[in-house]
PyMOL commands that place a pseudoatom at each C-alpha (Angstrom):
pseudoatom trace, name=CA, resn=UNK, resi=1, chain=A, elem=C, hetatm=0, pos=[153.118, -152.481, 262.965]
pseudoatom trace, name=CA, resn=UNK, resi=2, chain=A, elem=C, hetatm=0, pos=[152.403, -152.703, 259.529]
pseudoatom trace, name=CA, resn=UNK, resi=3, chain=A, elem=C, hetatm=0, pos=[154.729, -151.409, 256.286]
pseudoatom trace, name=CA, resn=UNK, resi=4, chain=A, elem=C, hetatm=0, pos=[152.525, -148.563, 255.967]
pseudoatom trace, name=CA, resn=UNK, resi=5, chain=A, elem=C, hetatm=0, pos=[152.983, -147.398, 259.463]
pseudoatom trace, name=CA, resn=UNK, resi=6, chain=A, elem=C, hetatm=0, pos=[156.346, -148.024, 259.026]
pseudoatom trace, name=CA, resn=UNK, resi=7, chain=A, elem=C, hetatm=0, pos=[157.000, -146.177, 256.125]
pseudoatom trace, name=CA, resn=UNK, resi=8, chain=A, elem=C, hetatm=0, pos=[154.663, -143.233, 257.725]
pseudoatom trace, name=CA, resn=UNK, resi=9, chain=A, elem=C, hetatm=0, pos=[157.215, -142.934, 260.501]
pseudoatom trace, name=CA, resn=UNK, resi=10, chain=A, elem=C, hetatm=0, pos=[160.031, -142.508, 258.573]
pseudoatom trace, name=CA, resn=UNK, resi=11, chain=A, elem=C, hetatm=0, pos=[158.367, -139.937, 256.302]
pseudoatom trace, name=CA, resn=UNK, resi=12, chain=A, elem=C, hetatm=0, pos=[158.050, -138.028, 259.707]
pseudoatom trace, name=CA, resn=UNK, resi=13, chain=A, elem=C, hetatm=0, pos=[161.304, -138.337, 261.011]
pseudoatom trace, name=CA, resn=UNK, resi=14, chain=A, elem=C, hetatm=0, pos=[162.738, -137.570, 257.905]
pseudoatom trace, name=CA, resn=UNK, resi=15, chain=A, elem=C, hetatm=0, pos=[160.739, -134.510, 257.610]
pseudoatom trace, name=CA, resn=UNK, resi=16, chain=A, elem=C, hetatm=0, pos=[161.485, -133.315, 260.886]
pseudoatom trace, name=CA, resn=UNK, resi=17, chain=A, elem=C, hetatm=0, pos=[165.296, -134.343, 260.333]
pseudoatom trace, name=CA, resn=UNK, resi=18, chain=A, elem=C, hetatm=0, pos=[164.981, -131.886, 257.138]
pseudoatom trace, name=CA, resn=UNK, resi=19, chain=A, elem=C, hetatm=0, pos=[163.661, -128.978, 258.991]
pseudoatom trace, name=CA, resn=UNK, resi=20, chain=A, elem=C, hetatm=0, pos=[166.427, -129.242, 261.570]
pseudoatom trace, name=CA, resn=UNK, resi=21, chain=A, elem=C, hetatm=0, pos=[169.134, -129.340, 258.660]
pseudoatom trace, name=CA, resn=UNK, resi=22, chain=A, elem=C, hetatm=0, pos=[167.344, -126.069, 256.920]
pseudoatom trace, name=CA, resn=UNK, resi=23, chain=A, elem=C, hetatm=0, pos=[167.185, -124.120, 260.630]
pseudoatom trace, name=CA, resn=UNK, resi=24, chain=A, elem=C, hetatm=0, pos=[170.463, -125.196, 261.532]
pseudoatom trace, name=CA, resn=UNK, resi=25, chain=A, elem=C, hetatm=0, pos=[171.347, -123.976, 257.922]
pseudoatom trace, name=CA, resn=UNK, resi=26, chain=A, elem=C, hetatm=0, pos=[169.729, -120.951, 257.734]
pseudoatom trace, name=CA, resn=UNK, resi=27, chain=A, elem=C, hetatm=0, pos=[171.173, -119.797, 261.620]
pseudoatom trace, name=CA, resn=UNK, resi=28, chain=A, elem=C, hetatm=0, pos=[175.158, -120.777, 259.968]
pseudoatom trace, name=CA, resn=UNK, resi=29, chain=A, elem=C, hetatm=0, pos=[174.308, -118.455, 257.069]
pseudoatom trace, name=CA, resn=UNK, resi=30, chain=A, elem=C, hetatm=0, pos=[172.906, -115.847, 259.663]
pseudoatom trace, name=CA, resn=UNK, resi=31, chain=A, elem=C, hetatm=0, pos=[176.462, -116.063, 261.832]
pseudoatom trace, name=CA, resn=UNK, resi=32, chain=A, elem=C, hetatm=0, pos=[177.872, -115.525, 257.795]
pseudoatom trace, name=CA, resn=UNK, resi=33, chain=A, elem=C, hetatm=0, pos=[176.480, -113.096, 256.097]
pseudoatom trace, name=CA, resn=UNK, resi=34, chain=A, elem=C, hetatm=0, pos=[177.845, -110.247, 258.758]
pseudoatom trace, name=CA, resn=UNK, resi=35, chain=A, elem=C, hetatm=0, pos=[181.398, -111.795, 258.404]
pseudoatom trace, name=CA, resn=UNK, resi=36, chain=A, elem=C, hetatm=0, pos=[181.112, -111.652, 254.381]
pseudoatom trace, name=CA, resn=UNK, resi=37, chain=A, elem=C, hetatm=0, pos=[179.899, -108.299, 255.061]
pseudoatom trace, name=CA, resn=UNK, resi=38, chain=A, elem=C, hetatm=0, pos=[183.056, -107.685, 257.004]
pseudoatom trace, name=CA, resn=UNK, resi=39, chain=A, elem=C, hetatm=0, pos=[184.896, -108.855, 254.041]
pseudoatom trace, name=CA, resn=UNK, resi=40, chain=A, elem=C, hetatm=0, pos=[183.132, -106.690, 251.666]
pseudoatom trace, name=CA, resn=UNK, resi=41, chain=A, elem=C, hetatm=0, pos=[184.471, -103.600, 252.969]
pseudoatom trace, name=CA, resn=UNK, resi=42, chain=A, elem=C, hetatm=0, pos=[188.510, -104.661, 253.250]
pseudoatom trace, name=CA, resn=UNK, resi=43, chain=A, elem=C, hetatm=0, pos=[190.823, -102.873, 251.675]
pseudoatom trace, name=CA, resn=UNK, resi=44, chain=A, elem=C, hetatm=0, pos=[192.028, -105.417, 249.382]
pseudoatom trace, name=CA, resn=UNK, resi=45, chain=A, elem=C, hetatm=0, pos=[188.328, -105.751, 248.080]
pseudoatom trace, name=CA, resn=UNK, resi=46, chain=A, elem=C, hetatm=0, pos=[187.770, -102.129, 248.050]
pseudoatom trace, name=CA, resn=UNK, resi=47, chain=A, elem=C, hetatm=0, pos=[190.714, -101.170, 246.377]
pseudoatom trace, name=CA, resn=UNK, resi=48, chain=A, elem=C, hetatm=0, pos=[189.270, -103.031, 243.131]
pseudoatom trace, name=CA, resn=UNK, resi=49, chain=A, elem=C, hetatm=0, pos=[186.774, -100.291, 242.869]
pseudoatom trace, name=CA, resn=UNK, resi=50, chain=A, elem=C, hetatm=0, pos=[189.079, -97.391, 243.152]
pseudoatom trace, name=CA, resn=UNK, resi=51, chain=A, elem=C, hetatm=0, pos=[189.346, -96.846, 239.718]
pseudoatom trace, name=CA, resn=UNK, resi=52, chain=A, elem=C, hetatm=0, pos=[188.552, -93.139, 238.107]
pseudoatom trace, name=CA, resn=UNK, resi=53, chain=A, elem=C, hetatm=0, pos=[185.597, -94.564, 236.686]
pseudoatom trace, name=CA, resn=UNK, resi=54, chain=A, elem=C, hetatm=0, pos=[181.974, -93.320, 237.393]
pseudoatom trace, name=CA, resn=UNK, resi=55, chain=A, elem=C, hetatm=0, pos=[179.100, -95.217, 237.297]
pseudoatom trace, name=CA, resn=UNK, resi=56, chain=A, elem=C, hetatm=0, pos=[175.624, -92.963, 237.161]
pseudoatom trace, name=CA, resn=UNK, resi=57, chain=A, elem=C, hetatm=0, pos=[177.603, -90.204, 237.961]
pseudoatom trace, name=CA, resn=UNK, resi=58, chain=A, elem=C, hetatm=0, pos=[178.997, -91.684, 241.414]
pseudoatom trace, name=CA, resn=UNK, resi=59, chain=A, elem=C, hetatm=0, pos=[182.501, -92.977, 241.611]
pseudoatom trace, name=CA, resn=UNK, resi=60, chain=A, elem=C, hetatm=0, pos=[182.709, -96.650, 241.225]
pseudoatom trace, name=CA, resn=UNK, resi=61, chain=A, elem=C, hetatm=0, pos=[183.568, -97.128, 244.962]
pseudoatom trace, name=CA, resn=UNK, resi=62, chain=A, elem=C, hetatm=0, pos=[180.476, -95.280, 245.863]
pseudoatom trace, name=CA, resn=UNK, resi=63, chain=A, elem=C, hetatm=0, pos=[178.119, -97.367, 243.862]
pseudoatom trace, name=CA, resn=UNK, resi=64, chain=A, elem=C, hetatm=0, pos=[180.134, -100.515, 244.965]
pseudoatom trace, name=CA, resn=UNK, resi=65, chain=A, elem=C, hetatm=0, pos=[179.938, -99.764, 249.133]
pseudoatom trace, name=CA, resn=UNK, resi=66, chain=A, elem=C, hetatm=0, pos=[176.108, -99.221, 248.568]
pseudoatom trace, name=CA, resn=UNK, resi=67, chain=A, elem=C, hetatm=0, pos=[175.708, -101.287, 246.197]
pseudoatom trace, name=CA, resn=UNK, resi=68, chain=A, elem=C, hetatm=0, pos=[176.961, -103.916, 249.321]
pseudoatom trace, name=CA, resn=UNK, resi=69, chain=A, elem=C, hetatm=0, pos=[175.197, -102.588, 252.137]
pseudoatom trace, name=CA, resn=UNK, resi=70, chain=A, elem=C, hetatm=0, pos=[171.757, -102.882, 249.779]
pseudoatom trace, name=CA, resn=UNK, resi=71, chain=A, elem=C, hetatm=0, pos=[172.667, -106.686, 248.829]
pseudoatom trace, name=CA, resn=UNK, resi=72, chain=A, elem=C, hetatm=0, pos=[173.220, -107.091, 252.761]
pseudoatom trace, name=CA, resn=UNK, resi=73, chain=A, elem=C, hetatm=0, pos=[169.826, -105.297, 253.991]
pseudoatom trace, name=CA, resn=UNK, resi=74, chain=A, elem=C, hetatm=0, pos=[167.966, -107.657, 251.431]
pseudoatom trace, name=CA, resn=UNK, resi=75, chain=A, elem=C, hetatm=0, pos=[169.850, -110.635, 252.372]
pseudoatom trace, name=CA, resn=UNK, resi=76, chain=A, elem=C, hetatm=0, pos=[169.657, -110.402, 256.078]
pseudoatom trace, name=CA, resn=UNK, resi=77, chain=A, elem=C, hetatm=0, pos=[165.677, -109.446, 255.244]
pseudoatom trace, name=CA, resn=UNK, resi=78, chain=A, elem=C, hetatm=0, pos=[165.369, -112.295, 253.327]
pseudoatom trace, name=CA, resn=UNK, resi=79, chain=A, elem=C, hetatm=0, pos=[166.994, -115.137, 256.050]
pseudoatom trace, name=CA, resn=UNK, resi=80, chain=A, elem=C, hetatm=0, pos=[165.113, -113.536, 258.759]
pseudoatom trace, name=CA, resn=UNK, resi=81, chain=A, elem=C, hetatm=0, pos=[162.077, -113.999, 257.003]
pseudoatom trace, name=CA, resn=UNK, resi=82, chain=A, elem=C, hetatm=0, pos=[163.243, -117.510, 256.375]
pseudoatom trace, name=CA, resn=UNK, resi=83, chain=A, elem=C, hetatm=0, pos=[164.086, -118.523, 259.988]
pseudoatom trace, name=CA, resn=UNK, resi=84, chain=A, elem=C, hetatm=0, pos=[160.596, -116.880, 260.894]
pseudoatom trace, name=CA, resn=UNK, resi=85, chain=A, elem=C, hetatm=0, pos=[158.952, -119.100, 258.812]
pseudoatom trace, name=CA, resn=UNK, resi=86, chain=A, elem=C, hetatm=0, pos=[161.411, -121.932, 260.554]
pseudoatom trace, name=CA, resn=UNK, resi=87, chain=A, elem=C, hetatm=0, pos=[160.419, -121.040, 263.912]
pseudoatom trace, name=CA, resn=UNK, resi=88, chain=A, elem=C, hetatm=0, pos=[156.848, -121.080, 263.224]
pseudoatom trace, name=CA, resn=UNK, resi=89, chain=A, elem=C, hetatm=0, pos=[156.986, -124.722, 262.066]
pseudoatom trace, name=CA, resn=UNK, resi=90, chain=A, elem=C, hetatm=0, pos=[155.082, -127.307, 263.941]
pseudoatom trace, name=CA, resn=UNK, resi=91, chain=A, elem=C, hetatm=0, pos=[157.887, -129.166, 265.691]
pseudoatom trace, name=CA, resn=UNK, resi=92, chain=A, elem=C, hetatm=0, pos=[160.527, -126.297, 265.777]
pseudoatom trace, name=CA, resn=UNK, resi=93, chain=A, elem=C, hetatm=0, pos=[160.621, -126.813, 269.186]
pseudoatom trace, name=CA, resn=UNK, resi=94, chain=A, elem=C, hetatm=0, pos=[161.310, -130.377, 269.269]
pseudoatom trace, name=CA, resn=UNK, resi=95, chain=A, elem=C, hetatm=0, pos=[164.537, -130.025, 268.264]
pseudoatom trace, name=CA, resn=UNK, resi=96, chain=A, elem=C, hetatm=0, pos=[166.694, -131.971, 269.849]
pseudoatom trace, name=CA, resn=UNK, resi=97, chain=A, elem=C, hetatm=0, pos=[168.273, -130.458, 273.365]
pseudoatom trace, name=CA, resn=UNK, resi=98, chain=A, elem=C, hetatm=0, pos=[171.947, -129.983, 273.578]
pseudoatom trace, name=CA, resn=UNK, resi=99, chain=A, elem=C, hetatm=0, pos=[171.885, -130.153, 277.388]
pseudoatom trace, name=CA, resn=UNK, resi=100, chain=A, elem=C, hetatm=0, pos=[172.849, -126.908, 277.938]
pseudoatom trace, name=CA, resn=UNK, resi=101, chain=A, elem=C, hetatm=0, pos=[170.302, -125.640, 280.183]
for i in range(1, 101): cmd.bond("trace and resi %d" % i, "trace and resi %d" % (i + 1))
show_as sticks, trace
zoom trace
């Protein structure tokens, strides 16, 4: 096997090694974004926005709880368009097997 066949093969494998690392990425962000969600909505957060202050006409508070649930519905949009795009990949589904199954 030549240098050129060589270096061919890594090229692969590290291709392949980089679409693992962006699915495996992109499924941590998906287990994340709900839990940032979560913490969007806490009291402590919330309580920032209570202020008499109106924004548009809506309270502050208003404009800041749908201002989050917006920035969520495009998010979660946007990485399930993403880990479509993942799954769709030639060689999605060689990743490697973790045994479980």
């Amino acid at each position: 096997m030549g240098p050129a066949a060589r270096r061919d093969l890594t090229l692969e494998a590290e291709e392949e090694l980089t679409g693992v690392w962006r699915r495996r990425r992109s499924l941590d962000l998906a287990v994340l974004l709900p839990l940032l969600g979560g913490l969007g909505v806490l009291p402590p957060l919330v309580g920032l926005f209570t202020a008499d202050v109106r924004l548009f006409g809506a309270p502050l508070i208003v404009v800041y709880l749908f201002g989050l649930w917006l920035l969520l519905i495009v998010a979660a949009r946007l990485l399930a368009g993403r880990l479509s795009r993942l799954q769709d990949r030639p060689g999605a589904a060689g990743e490697p097997d973790d045994g479980a199954g």
